[in-house]
NUTI-974006 format. One record per residue: x negated, y, z negated of N, C-alpha, C in turn. Coordinates in steps of 0.001 Angstrom, whole numbers, plus 500000, padded with zeros to 6 digits. Example, Ala and Ser with C-alpha at 12.3 -4.5 7.8 and 13.67 -1.06 7.14 Angstrom:
REM residues 2
486810494310492200487700495500492200486800496700492200/487150497750492920486330498940492860487100500030492130/
***
This chain:
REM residues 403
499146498809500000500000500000500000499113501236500000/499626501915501036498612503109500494499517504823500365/499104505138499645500014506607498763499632507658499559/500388508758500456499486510045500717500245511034500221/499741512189499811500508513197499400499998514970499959/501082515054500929500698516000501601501451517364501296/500646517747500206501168519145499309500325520331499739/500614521420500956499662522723500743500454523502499918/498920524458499593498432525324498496499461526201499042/500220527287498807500817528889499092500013529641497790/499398530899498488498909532459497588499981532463496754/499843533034495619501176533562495083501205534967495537/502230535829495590502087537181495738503215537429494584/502513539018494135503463539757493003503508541143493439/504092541667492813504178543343492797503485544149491363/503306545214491984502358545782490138503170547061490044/503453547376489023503956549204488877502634550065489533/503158550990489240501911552301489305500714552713488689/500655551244487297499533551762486665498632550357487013/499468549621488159498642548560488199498848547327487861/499692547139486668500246546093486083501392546113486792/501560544379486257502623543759486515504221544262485042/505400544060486113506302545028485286507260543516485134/507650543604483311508153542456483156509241542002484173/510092542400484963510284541790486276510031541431487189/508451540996487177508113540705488453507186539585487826/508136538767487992506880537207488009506384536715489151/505225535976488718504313535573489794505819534540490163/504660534212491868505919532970492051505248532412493205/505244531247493089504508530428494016505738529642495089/505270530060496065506467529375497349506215528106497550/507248527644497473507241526030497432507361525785499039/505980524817499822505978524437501134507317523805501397/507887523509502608509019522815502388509308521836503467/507844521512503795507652520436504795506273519206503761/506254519744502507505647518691501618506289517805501142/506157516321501408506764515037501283505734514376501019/506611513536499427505600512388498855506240511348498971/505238510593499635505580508954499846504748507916499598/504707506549499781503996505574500069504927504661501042/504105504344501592504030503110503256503561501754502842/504734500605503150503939499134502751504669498188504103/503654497325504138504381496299505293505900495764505031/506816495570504972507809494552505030508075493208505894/507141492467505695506992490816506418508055490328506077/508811490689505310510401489496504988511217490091506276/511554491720506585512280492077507967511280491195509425/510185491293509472509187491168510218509361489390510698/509720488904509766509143487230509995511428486898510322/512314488105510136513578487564511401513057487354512598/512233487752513243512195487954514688511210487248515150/509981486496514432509314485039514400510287484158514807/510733483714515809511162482601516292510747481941517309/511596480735517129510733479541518086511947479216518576/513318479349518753514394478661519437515056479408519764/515629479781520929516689480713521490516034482032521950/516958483107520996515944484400521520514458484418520081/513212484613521098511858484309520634510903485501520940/511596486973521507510822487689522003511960489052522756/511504490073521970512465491448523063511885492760522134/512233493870522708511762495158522296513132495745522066/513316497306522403514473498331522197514585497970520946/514441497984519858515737497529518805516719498713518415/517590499022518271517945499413517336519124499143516840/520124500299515492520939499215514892521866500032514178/523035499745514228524268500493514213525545499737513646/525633500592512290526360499615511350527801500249511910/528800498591512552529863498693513017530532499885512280/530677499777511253531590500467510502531437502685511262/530432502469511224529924503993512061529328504557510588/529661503776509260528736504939508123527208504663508144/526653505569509151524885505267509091524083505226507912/524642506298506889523566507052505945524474506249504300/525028505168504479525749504792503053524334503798502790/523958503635501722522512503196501103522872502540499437/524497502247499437524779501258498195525880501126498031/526173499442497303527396499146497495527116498543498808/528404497443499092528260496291499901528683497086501768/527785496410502638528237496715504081528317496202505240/528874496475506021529774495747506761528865495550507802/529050494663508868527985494103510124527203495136510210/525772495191510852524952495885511955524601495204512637/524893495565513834524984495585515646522892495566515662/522384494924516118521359495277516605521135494673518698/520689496167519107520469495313520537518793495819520580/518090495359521819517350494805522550517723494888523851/516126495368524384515617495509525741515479493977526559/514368494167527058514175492515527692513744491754526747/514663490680526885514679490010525927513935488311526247/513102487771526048512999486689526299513302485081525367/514247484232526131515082483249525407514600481492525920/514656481230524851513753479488525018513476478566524195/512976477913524304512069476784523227510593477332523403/509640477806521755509058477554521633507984476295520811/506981475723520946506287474632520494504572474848520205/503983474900519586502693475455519266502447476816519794/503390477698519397503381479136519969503844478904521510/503618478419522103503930478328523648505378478196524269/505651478994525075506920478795525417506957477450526145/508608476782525925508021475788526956508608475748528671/508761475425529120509103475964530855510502475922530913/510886476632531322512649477060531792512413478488530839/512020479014529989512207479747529327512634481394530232/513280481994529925513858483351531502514176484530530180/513824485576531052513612486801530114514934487762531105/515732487802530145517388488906530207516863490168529844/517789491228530641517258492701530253517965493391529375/518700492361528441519685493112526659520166492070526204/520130491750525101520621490871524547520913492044522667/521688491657521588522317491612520496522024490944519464/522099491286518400522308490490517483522907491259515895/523479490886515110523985491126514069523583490699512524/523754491426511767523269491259510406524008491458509808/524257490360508417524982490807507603524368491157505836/524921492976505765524122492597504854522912493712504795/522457494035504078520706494937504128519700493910503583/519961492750503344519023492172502695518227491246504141/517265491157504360516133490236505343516762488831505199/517728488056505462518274486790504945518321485973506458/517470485058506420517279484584507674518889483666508065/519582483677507064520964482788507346521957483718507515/521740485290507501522438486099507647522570486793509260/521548486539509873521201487606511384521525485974512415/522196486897513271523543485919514820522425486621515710/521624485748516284521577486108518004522676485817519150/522789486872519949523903486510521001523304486695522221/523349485937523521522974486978524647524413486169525907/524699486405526831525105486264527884524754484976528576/526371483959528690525397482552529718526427482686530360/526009482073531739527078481587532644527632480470532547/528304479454533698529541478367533137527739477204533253/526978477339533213525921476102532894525248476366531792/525619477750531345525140477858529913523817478644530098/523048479023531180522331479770531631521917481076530895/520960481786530467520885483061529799521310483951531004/522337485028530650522393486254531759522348487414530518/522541488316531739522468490137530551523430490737530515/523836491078529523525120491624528812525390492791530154/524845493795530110525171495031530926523872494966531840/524934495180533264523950495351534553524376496797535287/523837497760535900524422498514536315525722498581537657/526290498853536790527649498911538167528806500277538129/527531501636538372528460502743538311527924503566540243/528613504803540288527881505933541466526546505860541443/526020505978540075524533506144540065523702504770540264/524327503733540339523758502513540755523096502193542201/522422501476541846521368501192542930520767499832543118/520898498616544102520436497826543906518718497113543416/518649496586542953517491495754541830517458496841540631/518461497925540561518187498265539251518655497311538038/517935497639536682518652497216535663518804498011534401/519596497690533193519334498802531865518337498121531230/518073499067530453517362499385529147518248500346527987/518682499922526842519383500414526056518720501235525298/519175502582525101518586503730524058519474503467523014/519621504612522492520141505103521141521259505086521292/522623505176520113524058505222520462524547505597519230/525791504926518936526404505640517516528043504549517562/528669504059516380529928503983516435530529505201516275/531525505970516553532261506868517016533559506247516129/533698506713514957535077506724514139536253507472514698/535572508486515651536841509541516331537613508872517070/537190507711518172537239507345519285537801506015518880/538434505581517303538668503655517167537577502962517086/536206503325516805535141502381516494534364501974517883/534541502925518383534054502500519930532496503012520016/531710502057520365530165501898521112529779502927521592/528963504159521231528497504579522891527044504386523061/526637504050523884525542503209523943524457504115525473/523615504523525290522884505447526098522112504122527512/522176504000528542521257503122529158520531503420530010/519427503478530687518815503435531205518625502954532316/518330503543533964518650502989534500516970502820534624/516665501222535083515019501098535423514776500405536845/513838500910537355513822500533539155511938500009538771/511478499108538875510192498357539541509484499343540213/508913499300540512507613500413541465506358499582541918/506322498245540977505349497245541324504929496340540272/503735495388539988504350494002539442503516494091538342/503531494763537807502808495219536522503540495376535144/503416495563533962503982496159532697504622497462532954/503999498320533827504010499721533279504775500543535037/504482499651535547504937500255537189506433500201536694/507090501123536707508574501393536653508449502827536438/510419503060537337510399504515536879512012504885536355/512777505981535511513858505498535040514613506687535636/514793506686536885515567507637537451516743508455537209/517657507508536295518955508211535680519338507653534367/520338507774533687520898507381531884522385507381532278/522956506521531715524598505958531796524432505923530359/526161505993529881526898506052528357527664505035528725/526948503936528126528017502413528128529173502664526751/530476502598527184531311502719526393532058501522525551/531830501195524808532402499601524306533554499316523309/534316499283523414535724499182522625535880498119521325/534914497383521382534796496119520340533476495904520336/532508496314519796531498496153519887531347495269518623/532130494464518121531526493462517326531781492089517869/532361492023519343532782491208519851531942490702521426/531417490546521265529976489845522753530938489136523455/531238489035524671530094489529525551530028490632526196/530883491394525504531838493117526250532569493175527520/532961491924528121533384492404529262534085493463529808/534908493984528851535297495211529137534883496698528840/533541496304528700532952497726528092533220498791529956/532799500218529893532726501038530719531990501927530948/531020502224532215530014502416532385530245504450532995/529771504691532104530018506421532128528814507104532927/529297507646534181528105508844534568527512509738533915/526707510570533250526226510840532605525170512221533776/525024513176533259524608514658533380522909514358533045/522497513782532726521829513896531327520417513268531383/519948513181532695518408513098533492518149514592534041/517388514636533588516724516198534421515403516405534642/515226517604535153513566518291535560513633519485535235/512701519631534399512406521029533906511016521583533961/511056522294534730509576523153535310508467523115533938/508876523202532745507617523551531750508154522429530958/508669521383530655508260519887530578508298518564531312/509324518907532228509012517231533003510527516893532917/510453515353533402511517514820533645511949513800533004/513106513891532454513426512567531190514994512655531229/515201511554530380516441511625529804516796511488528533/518701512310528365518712512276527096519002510531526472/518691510167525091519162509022524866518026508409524064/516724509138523611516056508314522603516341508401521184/517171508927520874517568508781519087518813509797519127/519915508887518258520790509709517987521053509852516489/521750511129516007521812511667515068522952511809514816/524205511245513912525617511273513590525903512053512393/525494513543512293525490514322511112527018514510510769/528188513451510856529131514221510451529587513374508721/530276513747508456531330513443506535531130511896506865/532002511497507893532035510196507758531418509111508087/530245509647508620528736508834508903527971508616507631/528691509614506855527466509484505362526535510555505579/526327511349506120525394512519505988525797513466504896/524572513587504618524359514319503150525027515911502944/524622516378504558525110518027504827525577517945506428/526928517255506439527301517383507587527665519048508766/527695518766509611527926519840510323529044519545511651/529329518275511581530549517622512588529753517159513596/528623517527514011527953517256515473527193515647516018/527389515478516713526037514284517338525502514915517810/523934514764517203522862515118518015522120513980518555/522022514292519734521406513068520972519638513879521464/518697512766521691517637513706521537516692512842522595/515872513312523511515298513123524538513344513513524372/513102512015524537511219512223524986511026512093526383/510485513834526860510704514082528467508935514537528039/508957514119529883507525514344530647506037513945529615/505048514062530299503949513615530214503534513999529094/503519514933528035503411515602526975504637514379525909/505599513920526054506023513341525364507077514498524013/507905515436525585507766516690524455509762515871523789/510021516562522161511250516131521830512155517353522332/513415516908523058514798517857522900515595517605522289/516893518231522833517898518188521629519186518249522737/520179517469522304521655517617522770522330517694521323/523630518442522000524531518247520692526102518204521098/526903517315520788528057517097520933529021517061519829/530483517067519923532013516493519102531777515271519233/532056514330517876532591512764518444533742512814519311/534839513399519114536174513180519470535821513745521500/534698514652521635534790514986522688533478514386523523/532661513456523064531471513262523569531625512596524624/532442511432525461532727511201526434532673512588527321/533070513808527349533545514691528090532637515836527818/531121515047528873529837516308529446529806517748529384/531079517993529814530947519041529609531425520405528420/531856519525527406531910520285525768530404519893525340/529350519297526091528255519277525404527358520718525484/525856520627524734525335522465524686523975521388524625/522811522738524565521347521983524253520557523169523957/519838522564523093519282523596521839518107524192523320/517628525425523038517063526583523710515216526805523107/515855526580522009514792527024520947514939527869519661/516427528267520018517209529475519536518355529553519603/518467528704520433520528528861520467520896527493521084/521998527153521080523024525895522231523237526792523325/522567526279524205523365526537526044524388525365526254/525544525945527122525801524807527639525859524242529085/524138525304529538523311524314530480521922523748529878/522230522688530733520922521589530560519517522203530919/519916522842532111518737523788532945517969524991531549/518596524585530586517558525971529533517281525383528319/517022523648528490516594523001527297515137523189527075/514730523218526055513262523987526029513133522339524373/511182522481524891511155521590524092510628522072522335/510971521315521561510504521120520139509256521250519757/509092519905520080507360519526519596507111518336520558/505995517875520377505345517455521459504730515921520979/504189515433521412503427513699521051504748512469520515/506280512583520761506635511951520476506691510374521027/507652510226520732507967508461521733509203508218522262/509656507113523257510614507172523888511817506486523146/511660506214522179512497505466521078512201506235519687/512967507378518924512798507523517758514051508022517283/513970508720515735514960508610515299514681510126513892/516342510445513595515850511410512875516787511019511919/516617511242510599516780510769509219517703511573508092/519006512180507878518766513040507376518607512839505681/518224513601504928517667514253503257519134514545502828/518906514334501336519500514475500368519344516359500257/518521516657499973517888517854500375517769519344501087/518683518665502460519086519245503346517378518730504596/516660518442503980516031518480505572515831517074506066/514980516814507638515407515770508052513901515209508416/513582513778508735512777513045508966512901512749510357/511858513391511212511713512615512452510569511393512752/511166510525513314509778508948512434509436508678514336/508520508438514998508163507837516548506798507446516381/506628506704517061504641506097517623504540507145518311/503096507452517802502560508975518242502410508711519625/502628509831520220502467509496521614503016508206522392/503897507794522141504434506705522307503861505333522372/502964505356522862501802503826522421500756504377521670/500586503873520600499144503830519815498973503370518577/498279503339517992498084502375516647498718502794515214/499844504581515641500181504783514416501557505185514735/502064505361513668503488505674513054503365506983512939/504491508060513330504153509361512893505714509552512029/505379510787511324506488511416510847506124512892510375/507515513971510764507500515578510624508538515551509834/508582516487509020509853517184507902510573518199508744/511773517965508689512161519343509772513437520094508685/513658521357509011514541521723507900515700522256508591/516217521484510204517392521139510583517580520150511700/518607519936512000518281518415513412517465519175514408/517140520288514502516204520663515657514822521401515049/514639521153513828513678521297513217513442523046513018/512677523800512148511582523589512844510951522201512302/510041521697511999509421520506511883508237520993511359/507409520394510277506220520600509971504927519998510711/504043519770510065502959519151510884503221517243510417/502500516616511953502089515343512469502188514531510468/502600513998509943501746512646508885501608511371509623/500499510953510066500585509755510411500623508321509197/502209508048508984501985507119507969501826505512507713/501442505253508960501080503848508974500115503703510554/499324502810510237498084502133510842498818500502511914/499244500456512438499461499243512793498244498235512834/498252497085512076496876496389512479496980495075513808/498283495216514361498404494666515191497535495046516571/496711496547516633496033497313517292494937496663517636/494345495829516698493294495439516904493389493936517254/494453493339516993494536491749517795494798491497518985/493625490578519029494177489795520612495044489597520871/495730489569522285495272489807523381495333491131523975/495129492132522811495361493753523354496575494141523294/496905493506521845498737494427521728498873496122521323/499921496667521955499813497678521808501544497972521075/501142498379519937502668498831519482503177500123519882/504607500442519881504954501292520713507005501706519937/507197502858520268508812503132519899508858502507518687/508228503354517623508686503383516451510038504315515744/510684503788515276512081504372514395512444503948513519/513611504711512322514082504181511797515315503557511333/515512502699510527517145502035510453517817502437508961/518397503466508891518657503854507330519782503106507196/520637502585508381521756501835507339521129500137507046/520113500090507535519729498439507075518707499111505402/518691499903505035517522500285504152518298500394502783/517703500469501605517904500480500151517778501771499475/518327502588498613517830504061498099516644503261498066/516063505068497931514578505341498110513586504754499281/514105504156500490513764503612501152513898503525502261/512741503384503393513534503890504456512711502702505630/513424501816506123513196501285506936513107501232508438/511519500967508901510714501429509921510554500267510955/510683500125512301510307499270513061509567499576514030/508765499004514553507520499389516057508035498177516965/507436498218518039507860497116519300505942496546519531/506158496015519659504487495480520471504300494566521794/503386494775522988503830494431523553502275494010524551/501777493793525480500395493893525980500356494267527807/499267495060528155499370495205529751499783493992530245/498894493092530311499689491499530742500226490589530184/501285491513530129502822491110529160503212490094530064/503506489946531106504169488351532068503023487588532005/501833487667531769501054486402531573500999485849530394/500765486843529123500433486840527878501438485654526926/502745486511527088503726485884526457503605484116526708/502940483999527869503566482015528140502572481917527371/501259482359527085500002481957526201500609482063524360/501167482991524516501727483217522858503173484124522657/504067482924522328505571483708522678505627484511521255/504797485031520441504765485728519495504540487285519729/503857487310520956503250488786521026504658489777520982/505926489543521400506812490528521576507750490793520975/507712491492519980508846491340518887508799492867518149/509926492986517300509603493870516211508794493652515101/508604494726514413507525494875513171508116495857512542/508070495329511148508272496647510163507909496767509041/507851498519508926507618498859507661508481499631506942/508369499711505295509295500715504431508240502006504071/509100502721504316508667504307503878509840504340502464/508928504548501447509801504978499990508799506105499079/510326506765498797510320508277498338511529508474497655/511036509633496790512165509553495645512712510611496197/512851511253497689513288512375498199514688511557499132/514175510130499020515107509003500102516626508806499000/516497508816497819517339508478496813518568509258496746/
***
């Protein structure tokens, strides 16, 4: 475990009368920083060793996780399913680490927990078969913006209490570019809409066009959909404000934005706005970015306190965990803590962890539960050598600021 405590110094300043002295109304007073947060960081191998498997699904990234009920931020007292999905997912028999042949990698698969506790008799994998029992993928693209050999990749989402408990689920559209890990490019984002999302295999979910890929001359091109933020009463937020905030890692800088929506109106693009730097537009064309080195998967946290935790892998691949104090969903944000080391960095065969976030409704007061993805450049070779390399990892961040 290791403790950091990142407290700066503030001058005090006072006032003096006329003869120089201080006048019994004027006490010194020292300004309290308000991006200083004390914590400690420890592995959690009991979350870590669910996703060690050898039968069925044995390997996938995206995670994240969304307690049916839609209360994100409730942290005691008993709770109801969390939804977890996944990117490409790979499903099989493994046997001395090795996959064994037939094994086929789907581009989303699910699974559910019951419960905050790590209980290996508690978490349902689900994915998609056909009438031979075959692995297929839950959601394929089939909207205007579709394009053949595309497929999704699932971002961030939210249950929506406004809407009957309905899914909205951010996706990704991803097109190949060539036969590598990293050759892809994600041209557009769909809002998969799901009406029962505790019920697989969704056939009737609905695939929403979406505004919400762009290019912007002074950051680049991204979409919205890497972490969402459900600040309203009945999510459990501490200091609601009614809004979803939806939040985007665009262009080469890895810079963060900001969307903000109504539940009751978030289907409908155009009651949405986007933070400026200074204000909500409600054009996209004047989103200006935050801060910079994030990742394409993160997440923001909110405080008892009033302020909020933004948690991503710096720069989106690298060996650490970051986290900023921000003192609203669009921050400002303090400086970089990098609070965890992945030591997966340094094992063979060159894993690289990546889209770190966090899951506050799977977490305990004072506690805040962290996951990374890991994954290697020769990820289609690697995996048949060791069906271990691709999975989640996590850690707890605990603070008596989490309580």
């Amino acid at each position: 475990m290791k403790k950091f405590f990142f407290v700066l110094f503030a001058m005090s300043f006072f006032t003096c009368n006329q003869s120089g002295e201080r006048s019994a109304k004027d006490e010194i007073s020292e300004p309290v920083d308000p991006f200083a947060f004390e914590y400690t960081t420890e592995a959690s191998p009991e979350w870590t060793a669910l996703f060690y498997r050898k039968s069925g699904w044995f390997g996938g990234d995206g995670i994240f996780s969304f307690a049916l009920s839609g209360v994100d931020f409730e942290q005691s007292g008993e709770r109801d399913s969390t939804l977890l999905t996944f990117g490409d997912t790979y499903i099989g028999e493994v046997e001395n680490n090795k996959p064994l042949p037939g094994n086929k990698m789907v581009n989303n698969t699910v699974a559910y927990v019951i419960g905050t506790d790590p209980d290996p008799e508690k978490i349902f994998f689900h994915y998609k078969k056909d009438a031979e029992g075959t692995p297929q993928t839950f959601f394929v693209p089939n909207n205007e913006n579709s394009a053949p050999e595309q497929y999704y990749w699932g971002g961030d989402g939210f249950v929506n209490q406004e809407l009957g408990g309905r899914l909205h689920l951010f996706a990704y559209h991803v097109e190949m570019t060539g036969p590598n890990v990293f050759d892809f490019v994600l041209p557009n984002v769909s809002l998969l809409s799901i009406d029962n999302p505790g019920e697989p295999p969704f056939e009737n979910h609905r695939q929403l066009v979406t505004p919400l890929h762009f290019k912007n001359d002074s950051i680049g091109e991204g979409d919205l959909g890497a972490g969402v933020l459900v600040n309203t009463e009945w999510a459990g937020a501490p200091d609601p404000d009614g809004y979803v905030y939806v939040y985007g890692c665009i262009g080469p800088n890895k810079t963060l934005v900001a969307a903000r929506a109504r539940p009751a109106e978030f289907e409908d693009f155009d009651t949405w706005t986007f933070w400026t730097g200074e204000e909500w537009s409600k054009s996209i064309d004047d989103i200006k970015g935050i801060i910079n080195g994030t990742s394409n998967e993160l997440s923001v946290t909110p405080l008892k306190d009033g302020r909020y935790l933004l948690i991503y892998q710096v720069f989106g691949i690298s060996d650490k965990v970051g986290m900023n104090v921000g003192l609203s969903p669009v921050g400002p944000f303090g400086p970089l803590n990098e609070i965890w080391t992945t030591p997966e960095f340094d094992e063979p065969p060159g894993i690289l962890p990546y889209n770190a976030k966090a899951h506050p409704n799977l977490s305990g007061p004072g506690e805040l539960l962290i996951s990374y993805n890991t994954i290697t450049e020769d990820f289609w070779n690697d995996i048949q050598e060791n069906a271990h390399i691709y999975r989640p990892r996590f850690i707890k961040l605990k603070s008596e600021a989490l309580k």
